[in-house]
C-alpha positions as CSV (number, residue, x, y, z in Angstrom):
1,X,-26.0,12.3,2.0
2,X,-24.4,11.6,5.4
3,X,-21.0,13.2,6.0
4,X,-18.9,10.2,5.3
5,X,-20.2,10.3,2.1
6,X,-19.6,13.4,1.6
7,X,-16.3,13.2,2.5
8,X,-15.6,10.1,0.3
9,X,-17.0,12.0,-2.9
10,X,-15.0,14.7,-1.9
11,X,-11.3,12.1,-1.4
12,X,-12.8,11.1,-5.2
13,X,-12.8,14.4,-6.6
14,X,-9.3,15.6,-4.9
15,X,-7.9,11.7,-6.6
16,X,-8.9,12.8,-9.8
17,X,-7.5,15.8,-10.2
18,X,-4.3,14.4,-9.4
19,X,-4.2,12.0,-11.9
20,X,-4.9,14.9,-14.1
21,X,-2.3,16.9,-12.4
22,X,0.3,14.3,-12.7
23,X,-0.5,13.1,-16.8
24,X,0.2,17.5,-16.7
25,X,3.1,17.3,-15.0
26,X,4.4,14.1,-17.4
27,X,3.5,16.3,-20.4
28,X,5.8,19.0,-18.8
29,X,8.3,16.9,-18.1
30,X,8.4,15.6,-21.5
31,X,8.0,19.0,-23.2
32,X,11.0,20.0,-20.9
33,X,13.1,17.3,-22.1
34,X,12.8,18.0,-26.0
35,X,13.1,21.2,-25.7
36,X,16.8,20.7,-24.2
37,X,17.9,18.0,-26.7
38,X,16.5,20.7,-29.0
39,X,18.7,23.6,-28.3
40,X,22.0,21.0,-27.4
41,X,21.2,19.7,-31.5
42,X,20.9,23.5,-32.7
43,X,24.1,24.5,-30.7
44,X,26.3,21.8,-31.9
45,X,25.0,23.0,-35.3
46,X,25.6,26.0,-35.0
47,X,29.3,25.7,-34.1
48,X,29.5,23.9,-37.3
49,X,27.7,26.1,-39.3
50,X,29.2,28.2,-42.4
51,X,28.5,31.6,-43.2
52,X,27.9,33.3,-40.0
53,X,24.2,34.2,-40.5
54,X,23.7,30.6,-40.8
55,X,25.3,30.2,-37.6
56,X,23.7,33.1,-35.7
57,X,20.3,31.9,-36.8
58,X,20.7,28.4,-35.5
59,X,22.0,30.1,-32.2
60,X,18.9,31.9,-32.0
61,X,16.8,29.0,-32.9
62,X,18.6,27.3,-30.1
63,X,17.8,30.4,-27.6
64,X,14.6,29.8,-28.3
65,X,14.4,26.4,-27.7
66,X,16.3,26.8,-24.2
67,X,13.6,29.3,-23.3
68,X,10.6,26.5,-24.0
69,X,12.9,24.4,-21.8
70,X,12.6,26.9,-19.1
71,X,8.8,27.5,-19.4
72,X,8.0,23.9,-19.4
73,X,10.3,23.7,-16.3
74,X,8.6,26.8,-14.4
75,X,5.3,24.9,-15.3
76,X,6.4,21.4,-14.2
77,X,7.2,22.9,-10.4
78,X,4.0,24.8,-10.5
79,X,2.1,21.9,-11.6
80,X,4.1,19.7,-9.1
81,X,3.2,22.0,-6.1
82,X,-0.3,21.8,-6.8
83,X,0.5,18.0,-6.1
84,X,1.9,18.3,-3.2
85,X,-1.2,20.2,-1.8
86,X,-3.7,18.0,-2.7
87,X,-2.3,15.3,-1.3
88,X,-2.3,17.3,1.8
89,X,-6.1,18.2,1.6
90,X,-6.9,14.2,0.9
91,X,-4.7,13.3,3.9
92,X,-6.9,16.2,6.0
93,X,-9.9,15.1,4.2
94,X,-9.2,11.5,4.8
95,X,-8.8,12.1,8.8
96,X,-11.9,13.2,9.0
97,X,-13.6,10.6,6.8
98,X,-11.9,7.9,9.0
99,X,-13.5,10.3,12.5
100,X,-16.6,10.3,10.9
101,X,-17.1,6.6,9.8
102,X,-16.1,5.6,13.7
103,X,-18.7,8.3,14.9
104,X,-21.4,6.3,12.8
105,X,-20.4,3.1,14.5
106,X,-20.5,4.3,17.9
107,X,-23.8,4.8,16.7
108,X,-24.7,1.6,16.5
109,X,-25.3,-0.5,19.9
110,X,-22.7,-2.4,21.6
111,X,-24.8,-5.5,21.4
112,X,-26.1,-5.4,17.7
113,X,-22.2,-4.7,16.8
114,X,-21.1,-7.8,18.7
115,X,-23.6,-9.5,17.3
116,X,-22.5,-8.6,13.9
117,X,-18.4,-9.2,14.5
118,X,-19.7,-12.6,15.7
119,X,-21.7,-13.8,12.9
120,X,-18.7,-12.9,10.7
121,X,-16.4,-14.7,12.7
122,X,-18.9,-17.8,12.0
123,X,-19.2,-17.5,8.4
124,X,-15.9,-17.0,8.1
125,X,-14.6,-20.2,9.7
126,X,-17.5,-22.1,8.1
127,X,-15.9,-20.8,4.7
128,X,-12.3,-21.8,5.3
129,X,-13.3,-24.9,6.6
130,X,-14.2,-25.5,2.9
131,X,-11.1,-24.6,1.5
132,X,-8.8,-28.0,0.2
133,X,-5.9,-29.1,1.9
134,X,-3.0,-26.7,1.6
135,X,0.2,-27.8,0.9
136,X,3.3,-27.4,3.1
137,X,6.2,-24.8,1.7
138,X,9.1,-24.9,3.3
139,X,10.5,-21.9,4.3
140,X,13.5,-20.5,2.2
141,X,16.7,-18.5,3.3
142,X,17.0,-14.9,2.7
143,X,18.4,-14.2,-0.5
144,X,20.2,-11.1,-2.1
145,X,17.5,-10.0,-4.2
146,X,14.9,-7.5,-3.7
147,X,12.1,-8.4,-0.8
148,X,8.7,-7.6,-2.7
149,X,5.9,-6.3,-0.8
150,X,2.7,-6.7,-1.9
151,X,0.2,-3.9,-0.3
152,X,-4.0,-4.9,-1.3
153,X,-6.8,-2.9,-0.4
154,X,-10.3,-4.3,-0.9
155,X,-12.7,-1.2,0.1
156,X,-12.1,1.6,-2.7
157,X,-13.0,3.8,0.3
158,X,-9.9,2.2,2.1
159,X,-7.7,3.1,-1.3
160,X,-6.8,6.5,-0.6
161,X,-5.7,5.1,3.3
162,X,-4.0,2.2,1.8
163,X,-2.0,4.7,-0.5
164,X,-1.1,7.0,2.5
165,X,0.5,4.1,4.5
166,X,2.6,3.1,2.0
167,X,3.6,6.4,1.0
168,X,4.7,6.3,4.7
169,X,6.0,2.9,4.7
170,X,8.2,3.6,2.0
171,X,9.3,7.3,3.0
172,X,10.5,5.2,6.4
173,X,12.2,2.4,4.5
174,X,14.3,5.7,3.2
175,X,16.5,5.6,6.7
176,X,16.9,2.2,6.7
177,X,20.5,0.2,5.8
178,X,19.2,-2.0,3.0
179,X,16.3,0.2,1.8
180,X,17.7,-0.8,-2.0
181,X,16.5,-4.2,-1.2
182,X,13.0,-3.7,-0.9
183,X,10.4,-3.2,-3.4
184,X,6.8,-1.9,-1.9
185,X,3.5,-2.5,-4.7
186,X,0.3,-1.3,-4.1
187,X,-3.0,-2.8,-5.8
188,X,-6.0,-1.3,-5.0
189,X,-9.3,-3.2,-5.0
190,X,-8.7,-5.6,-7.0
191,X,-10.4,-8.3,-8.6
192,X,-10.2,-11.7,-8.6
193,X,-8.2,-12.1,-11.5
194,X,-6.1,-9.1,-10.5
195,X,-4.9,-10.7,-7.6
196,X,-3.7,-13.9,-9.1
197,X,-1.9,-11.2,-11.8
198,X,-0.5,-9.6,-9.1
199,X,0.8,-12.6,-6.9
200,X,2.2,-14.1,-10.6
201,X,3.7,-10.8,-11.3
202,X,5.4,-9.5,-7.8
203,X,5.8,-12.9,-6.6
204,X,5.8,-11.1,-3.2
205,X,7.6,-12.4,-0.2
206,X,5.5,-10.6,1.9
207,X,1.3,-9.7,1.4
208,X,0.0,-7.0,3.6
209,X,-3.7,-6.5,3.6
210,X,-6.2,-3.3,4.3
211,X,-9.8,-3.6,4.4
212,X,-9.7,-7.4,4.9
213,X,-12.2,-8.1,7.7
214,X,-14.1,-10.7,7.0
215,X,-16.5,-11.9,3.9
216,X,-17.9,-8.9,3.0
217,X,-16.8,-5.8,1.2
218,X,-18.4,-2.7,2.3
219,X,-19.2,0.0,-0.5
220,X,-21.0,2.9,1.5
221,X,-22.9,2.9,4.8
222,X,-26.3,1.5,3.8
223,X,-25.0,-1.0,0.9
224,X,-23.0,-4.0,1.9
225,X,-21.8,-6.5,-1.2
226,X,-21.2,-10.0,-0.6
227,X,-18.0,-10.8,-2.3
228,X,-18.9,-9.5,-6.3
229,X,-16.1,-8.4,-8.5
230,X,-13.9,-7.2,-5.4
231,X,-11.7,-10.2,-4.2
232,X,-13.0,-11.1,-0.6
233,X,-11.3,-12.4,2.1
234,X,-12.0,-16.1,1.8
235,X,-10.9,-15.7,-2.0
236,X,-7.7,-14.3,-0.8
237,X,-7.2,-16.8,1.5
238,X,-7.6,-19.4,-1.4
239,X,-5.1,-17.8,-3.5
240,X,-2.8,-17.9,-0.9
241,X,-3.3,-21.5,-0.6
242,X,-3.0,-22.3,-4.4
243,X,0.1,-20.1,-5.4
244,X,3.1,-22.0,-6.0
245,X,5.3,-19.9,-4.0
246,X,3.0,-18.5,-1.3
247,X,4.7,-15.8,0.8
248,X,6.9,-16.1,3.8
249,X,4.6,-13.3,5.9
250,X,0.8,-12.6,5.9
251,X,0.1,-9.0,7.4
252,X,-3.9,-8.5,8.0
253,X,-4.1,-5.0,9.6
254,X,-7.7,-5.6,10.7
255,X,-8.7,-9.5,11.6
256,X,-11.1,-10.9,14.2
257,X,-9.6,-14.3,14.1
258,X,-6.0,-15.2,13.7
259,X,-7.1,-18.8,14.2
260,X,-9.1,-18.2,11.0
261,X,-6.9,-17.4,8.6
262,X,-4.2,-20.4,10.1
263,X,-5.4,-22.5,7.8
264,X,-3.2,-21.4,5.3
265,X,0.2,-21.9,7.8
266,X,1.2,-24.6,5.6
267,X,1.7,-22.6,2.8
268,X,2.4,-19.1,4.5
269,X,4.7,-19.8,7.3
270,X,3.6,-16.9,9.5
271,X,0.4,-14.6,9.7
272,X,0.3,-11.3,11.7
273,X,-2.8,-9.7,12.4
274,X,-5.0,-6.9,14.9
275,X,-7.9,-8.8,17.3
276,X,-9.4,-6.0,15.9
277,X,-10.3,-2.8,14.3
278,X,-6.9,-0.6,14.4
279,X,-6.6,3.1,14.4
280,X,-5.2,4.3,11.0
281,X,-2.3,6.3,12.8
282,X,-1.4,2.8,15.1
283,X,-1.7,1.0,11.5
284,X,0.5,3.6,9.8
285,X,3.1,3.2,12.4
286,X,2.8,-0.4,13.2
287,X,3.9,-0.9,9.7
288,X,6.5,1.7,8.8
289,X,8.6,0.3,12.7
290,X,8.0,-3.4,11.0
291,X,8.8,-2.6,7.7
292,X,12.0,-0.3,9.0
293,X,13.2,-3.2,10.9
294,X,12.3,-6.4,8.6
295,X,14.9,-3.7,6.0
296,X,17.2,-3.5,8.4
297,X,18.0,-7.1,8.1
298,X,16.7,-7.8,11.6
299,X,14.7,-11.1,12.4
300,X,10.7,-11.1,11.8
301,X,10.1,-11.7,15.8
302,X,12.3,-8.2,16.5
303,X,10.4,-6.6,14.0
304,X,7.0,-8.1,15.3
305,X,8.5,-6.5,19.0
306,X,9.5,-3.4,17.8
307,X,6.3,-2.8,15.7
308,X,3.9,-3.6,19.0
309,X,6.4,-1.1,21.0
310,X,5.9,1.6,18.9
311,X,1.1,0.6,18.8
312,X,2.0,0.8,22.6
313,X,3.0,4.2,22.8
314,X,0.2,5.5,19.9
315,X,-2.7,3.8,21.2
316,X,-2.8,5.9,24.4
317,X,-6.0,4.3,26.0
318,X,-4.1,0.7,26.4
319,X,-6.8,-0.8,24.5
320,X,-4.8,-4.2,24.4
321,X,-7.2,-5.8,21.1
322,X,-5.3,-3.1,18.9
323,X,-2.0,-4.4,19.6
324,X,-0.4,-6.7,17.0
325,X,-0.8,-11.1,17.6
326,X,0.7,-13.4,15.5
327,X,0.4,-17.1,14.6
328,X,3.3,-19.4,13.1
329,X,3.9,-23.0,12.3
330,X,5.6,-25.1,14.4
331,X,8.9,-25.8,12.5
332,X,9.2,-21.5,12.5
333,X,11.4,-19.3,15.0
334,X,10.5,-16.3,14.6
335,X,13.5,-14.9,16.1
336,X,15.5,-16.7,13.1
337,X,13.5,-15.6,10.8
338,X,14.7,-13.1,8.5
339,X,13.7,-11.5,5.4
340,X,16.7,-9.3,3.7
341,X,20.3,-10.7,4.1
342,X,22.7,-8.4,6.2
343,X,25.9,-8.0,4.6
C-alpha cells in the first residue's frame, strides 16, 4: 500500500468516527434537553403540590432530573471536543495526503504527463461537441433572497478537501455584510441522479466544482473509472445545459480548458476556472476572497480581481497557469454583475 493510500484509509477512519461522534453528541444533546423540560415540569409541580412530602418529593425528583441535565451537558462538551480534534488530525492528515499524491506525480515524466493532460483535453472537446444545442437564459437581477451555493465533489478522496474549503468558505462569509443572504451546500460525489436532485432542490445560483478535471474520475492510484456511477464532467456539463434555470456562475477549481466548458455560456452566463491543477491552500483562499466579496454585494468582475489578488500572494513561485481565467458571453459585464442586492 503506497502512502497515499494509507493516508486516504486513514482520512476514512478519522470520517467515521465523527459521524459516530456527532450521532453521540445529538444523543447528548437530546438527553440534555429532556432532562431540563423534566425538572421545569416537576418544579412547577411541585409548587402546586399538597401535603408537603408530596411537594418535597417532586423537588427532589426534579433535583435529580437537573443533575442528568448536567451530566448529559458535561458529556456533550466532552464529546464535542473530541470533534474538534479530529477534525484537526483529518486537516493534518489531509496535508499530507495532498504532499504525497503531488510527490507521485512528479514521479511521473514531464512528457508522459503532457501527453496524458492532452489526450483529455481531446476527448473532452470531442464529448461536448456532442452535447445538443443549449439554450440562451438571460441573465436575472439580483434579488433579496438567499444566493444558494452549490459545492460538488466528484473524487471521494477530494470529499474530505471539498468539506474543508467550505468549512472555510463559510467561516469567511461570517465577516461579511450580507453573510444572512447566502446559503453554502455541499454534495459529495454524487451520482447522476443526485445531481439533477440537487440542482432541483438548491436551485443554486452559483455551482462550484472540486475534482472536475476532465472525463474521468480517479478512485486510487492504479485504478482509474471512466465515468460509472460518479457523475463525470461531461454529465455535469449536460445537466447544466438541460436545467431550466441554470446558474448565473460556474466555478471549476481545476480545468484544462475554459474554451471547453463554453459551450454551456448560453445557459450559464459566466464560467471561472484554473488552466490548471491548483494548490489546495490557493483554492481555499481563491474561494473564501470570491465568496467574501460576491457577499459583500460587490460585482462578480471585483470579486474575480480580488480572488486572483489574494492566488497572487499564496502561490509564491508566480506560476501564472494557477491563477484564476474566466470566460463570459458577450451580452455579460462582469463588472455589473452582481449576485446579492446591497441595501
Amino acid at each position: 500500500m503506497s502512502e497515499a493510500d494509507t493516508y486516504a484509509r486513514d482520512l476514512a477512519h478519522l470520517r467515521e468516527l465523527e459521524a459516530t461522534l456527532r450521532k453521540e453528541l445529538r444523543q447528548h444533546q437530546a438527553d440534555e434537553a429532556r432532562a431540563l423540560e423534566e425538572a421545569l415540569r416537576l418544579i412547577l409541580s411541585a409548587n402546586k403540590a399538597d401535603p408537603p412530602e408530596s411537594r418535597d418529593s417532586r423537588a427532589s425528583a426534579a433535583q435529580q432530573a437537573r443533575q442528568k441535565a448536567n451530566d448529559a451537558g458535561r458529556n456533550a462538551t466532552g464529546v464535542a471536543q473530541k470533534i474538534a480534534q479530529n477534525e484537526k488530525l483529518q486537516e493534518n492528515i489531509l496535508s499530507r495526503l495532498r504532499s504525497a499524491e503531488r510527490a507521485g506525480q512528479l514521479a511521473i515524466g514531464p512528457e508522459d504527463e503532457a501527453r496524458r493532460q492532452q489526450a483529455a483535453r481531446v476527448r473532452r472537446l470531442e464529448q461536448l461537441a456532442n452535447l445538443p444545442d443549449v439554450p440562451f437564459v438571460p441573465v436575472r437581477q439580483p434579488l433579496l433572497e438567499k444566493l444558494r451555493v452549490l459545492y460538488l465533489s466528484t473524487d471521494p478522496y477530494l470529499d474530505l478537501a471539498t468539506e474543508l474549503e467550505v468549512r472555510q468558505v463559510q467561516q469567511a462569509l461570517q465577516g461579511v455584510k450580507y453573510r444572512d443572504r447566502v446559503d453554502v451546500q455541499l454534495r459529495s460525489a454524487p451520482t447522476f441522479p443526485e445531481l439533477i436532485a440537487g440542482l432541483n432542490s438548491v436551485r443554486p445560483h452559483i455551482v462550484h466544482c472540486s475534482g472536475y478535471t476532465g472525463d474521468t474520475v480517479r478512485v486510487d492510484e492504479d485504478d482509474v473509472m471512466h465515468g460509472g456511477d460518479i457523475v463525470d464532467f461531461v454529465s455535469l456539463m449536460r445537466a447544466l445545459a438541460v436545467t431550466d434555470r441554470p446558474p448565473e456562475l460556474l466555478v471549476l477549481n481545476e480545468c484544462a480548458s475554459l474554451a471547453a466548458v463554453a459551450v454551456v455560456l448560453p445557459a450559464v452566463p459566466v464560467i471561472i476556472g484554473m488552466s490548471d491543477a491548483i494548490l489546495d491552500t490557493a483554492a481555499i483562499v481563491f474561494s473564501q476572497q470570491l465568496y467574501a466579496a460576491i457577499a459583500s454585494g460587490q460585482s462578480v468582475g471585483a470579486a474575480l480581481r480580488r480572488g486572483t489578488a489574494t492566488v497572487k500572494a499564496v502561490v509564491l513561485d508566480d506560476d501564472a497557469g494557477e491563477l484564476p481565467m474566466f470566460v463570459a458571453r458577450e451580452d455579460v459585464d462582469l463588472e455589473s454583475l452582481v449576485l446579492v442586492q446591497a441595501q
